[in-house]
N, C-alpha and C positions, 0 to 999 in steps of 0.2 A: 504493500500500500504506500509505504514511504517511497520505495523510487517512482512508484507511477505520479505521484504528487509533485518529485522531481521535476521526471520528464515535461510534465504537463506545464510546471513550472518555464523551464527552458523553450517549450513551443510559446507562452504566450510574450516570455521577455524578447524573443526573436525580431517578435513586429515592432514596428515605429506605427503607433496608433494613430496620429491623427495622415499618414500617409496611407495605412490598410483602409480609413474609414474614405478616402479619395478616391483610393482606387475602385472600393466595393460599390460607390454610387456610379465610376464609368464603364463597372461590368452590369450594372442593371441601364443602365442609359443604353450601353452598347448593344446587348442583348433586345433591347427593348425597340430601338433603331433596327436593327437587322431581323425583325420578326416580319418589322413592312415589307422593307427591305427585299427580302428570298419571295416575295408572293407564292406562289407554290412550292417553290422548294424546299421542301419545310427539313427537308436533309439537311441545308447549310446551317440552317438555325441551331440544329441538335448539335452539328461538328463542332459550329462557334464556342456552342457550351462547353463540349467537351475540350477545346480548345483552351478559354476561360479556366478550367477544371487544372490542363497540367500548370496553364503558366504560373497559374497561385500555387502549386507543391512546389516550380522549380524556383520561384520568389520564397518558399520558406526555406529551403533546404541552401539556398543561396544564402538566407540571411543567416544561418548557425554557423557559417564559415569565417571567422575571424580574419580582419584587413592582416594579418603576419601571412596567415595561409594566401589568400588571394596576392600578395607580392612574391608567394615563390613559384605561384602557379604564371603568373604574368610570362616572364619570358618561353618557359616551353609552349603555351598557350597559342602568343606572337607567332614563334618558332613554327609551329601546326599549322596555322590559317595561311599562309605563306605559301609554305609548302603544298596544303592544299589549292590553295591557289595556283601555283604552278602547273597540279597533277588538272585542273580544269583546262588550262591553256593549251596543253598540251594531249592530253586526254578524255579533254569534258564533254558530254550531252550537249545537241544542240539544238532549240525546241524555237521554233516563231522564231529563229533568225540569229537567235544568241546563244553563245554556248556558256551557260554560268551553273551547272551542275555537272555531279563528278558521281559516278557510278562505284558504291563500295561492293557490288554484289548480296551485299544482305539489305543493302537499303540505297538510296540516290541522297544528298547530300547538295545544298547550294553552299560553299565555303564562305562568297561574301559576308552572310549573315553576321558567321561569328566575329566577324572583325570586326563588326561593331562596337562589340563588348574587349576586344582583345586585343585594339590598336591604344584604346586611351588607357585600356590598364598596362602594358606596358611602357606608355609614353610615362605615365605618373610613377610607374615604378623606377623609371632611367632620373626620372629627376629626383626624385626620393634619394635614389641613392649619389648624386651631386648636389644637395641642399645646401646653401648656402654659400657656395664656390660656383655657380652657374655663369659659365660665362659663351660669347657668343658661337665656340667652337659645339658645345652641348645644344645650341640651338640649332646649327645645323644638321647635326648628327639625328636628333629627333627629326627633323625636318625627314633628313632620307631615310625613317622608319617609318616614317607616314607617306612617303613618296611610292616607296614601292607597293604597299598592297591598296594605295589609291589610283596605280598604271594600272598593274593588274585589274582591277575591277574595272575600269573605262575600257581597255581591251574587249573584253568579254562582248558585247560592250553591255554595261550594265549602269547609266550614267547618276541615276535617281541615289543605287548604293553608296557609290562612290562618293555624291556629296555629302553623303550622311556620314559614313567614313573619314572623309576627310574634315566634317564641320567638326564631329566628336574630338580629334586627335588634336586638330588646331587648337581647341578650347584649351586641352592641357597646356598645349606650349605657350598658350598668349596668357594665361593664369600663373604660366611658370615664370614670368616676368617681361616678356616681353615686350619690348617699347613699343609705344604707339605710331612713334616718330620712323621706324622702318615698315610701318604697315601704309601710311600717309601717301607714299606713291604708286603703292599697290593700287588703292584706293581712287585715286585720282587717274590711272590707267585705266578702271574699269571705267567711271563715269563718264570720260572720255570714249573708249567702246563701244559702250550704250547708247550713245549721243552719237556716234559714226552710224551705228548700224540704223537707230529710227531715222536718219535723215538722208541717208542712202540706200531704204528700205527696196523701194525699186530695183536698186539695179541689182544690189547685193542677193535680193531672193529670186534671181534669176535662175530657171534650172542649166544653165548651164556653168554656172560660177560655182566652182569649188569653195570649201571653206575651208580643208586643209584638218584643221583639226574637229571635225565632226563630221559624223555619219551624215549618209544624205538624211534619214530620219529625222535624226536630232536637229539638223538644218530645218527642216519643214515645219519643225514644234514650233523654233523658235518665230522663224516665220509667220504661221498660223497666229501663235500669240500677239504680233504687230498688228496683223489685219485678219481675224477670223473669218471674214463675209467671203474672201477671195476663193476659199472652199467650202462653203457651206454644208453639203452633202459628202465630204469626203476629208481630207484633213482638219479642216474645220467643224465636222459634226459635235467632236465631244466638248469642246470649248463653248459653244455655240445653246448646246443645247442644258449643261449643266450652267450658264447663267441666267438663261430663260425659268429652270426651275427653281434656282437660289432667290431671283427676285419677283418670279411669280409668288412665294410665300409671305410677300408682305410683310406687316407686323408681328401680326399674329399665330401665322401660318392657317397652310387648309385643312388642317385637322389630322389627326393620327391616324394612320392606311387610307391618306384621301387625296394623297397626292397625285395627281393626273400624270406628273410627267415620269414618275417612278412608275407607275402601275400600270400605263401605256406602254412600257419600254423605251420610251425616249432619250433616256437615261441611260450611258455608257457607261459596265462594270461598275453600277449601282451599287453594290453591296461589298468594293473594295477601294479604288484610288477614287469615285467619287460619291462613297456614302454623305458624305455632308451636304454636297446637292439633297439629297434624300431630305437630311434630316432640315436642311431649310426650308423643306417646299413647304414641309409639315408642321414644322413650328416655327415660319419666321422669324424675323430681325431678333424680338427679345429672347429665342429660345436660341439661334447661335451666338447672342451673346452672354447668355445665360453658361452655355457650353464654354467661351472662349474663360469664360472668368474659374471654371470649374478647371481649366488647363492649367490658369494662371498661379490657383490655388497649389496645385499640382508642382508648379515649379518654382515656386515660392517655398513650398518646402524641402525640395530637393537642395536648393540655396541653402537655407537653413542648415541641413544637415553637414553642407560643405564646409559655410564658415562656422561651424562647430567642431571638425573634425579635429581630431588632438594630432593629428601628422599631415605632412606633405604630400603625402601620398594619397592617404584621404581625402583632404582638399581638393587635389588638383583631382581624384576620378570621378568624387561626387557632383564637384561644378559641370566637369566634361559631362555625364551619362545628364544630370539635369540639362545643360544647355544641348545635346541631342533630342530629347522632346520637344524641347521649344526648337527647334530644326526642322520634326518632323512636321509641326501643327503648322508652321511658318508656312513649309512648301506646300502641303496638302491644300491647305484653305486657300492659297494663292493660285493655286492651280485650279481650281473648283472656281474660283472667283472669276480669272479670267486676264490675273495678275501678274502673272509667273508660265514657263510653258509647261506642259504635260512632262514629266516625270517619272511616275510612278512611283509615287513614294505611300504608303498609308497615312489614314490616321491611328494615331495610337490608340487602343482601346475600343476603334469603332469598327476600321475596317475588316473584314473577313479575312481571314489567313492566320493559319496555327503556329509558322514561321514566325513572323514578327511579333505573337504577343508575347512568345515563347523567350522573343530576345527579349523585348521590353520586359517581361517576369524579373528575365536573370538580373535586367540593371536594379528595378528596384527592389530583386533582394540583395544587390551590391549596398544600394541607399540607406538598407536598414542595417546591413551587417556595419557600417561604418558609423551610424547614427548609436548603434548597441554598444559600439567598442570607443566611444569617442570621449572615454575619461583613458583609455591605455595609450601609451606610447606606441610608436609600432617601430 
């Protein structure tokens, strides 16, 4: 009786409570969206659960693992995803045009995923262990640890990952001290860019002009996103038509399973890159902003847990995995909106796919194991 009081003990110190009570209103929010959602398929709804179902075990089992353990696992982790990456490039499945999975024979495997989780923990574990001697040679050394499994995944090509990838990793190294003052021309390159490309939209979106460093695809996105009317029916459908239902929902929205542009079909992959169209048509203005502030809550305490963390190490992974959600919600809803080009990135907690809650589980049981251990040294 005494150790099950234990155990039971150890299961409930695990959670960071007011981050379990966050999550548990976006697996009934989520849930609750994707029932309109699947219109008949009432299969995905049941996956989603079950879905829901592992990524909360692999979020507890995640959070019992103490930040000492998650630094020694960091490098052979890196080390894995790499290599796995590799065995895709050269090996990989190749499905709709990309090759981004890797055949173990007992099971298929996308690699990028993990490097989600397994680029910022190693980047926080390389400055953890330079703390306080960091100087510009260590920045760039991180840099080519985040360079190469951010190639790799554009390869493939798999563009949506790779930013998320590389937004996660970055956070570390610009959290690791980074001046502003070398990021300033970065910066002023891209808006310059941006500002070429809208005012030479014409000629630039010509099919015959290469762009050199993007797929003709990814060229078309970006394209489409300047001027969606230009394809209406065909590149431009899904832009097109998920902000016809974002701002068909008004204020109020059309009410719960009433949305015309969901339950018509009008709506592209509905139930994954744009359930938010969904969930706008349904509940309008105040209920995605209701949503956005439920994100914000979200990463508000992911912050929290950072600048509480008693190491450098925790610091820098809990800021990175929090400023990856706010990555993810940035591009999804931009993309939905009509802001940003198609991607493919999810929303977290909303979208359908057992893959990404599975990653999202593991960070926020990384959030709580750091939150739990954040009176120890590491």
């Amino acid at each position: 009786m005494k150790r099950l009081g234990i155990l039971l003990a150890r299961v409930f110190l695990a959670f960071d409570w007011p981050l379990l009570v966050i999550l548990m209103l976006f697996a009934a929010l989520g849930l609750t969206v994707m029932h309109s959602a699947v219109g008949s398929t009432d299969w995905r709804f049941a996956e989603q659960s079950r879905n829901f179902l592992i990524a909360f075990c692999a979020m507890w089992v995640v959070a019992l693992v103490p930040p000492k353990m998650l630094m020694r696992l960091a490098l052979p982790f890196y080390v894995l995803g790499v290599l796995l990456l590799l065995g895709v490039e050269f090996f990989g499945e190749t499905s709709k045009g990309a090759t981004r999975w890797l055949d173990l024979g007992i099971t298929r495997i996308q690699p990028s995923e993990m490097l989600k989780i397994a680029v910022p923990l190693m980047l926080a574990w390389y400055f953890q262990r330079h703390e306080g001697e960091v100087r510009i040679r260590d920045f760039l050394v991180a840099a080519a640890m985040l360079a190469a499994p951010f190639g790799l995944i554009v390869l493939q090509p798999d563009l949506g990952t790779a930013l998320l990838v590389f937004g996660a990793g970055f956070c570390v190294i610009y959290f690791a001290g980074l001046s502003f003052k070398l990021l300033a021309p970065l910066a002023v390159i891209g808006v310059l860019g941006i500002g070429t490309l809208i005012y030479y939209e014409d000629t630039l979106c010509q099919p015959e002009v290469d762009w050199v460093v993007l797929h003709d695809y990814q060229k078309q996105r970006v394209c489409t996103l300047l001027n969606p009317s230009s394809d209406p029916l065909g590149k431009g459908f899904h832009t097109i038509q998920s902000m016809i239902a974002v701002g068909s929902g008004g204020l109020y929205g059309k009410g719960y399973m009433k949305g015309t542009q969901t339950h018509l079909d009008f709506i592209p992959e509905r139930t994954t890159d744009f359930i938010f169209a969904v969930y706008a048509e349904e509940f309008g203005l105040y209920g995605g902003v209701a949503m956005l502030v439920l994100y914000a809550l979200l990463i508000a305490r992911g912050l929290t847990i950072a600048v509480r963390a008693s190491s450098q190490f925790g610091r820098l992974l809990a800021g990175a995995l929090t400023m990856m959600v706010f990555i993810y919600v940035f591009v999804n809803v931009g993309m939905v909106t009509g802001i940003l080009p198609v991607v493919g990135v999810p929303l977290p907690f909303m979208s359908y796919g057992g893959t990404a809650l599975f990653t999202m589980g593991i960070a926020c049981g990384i959030l709580m194991s750091i939150s739990r251990h954040r009176g120890e040294k590491t």
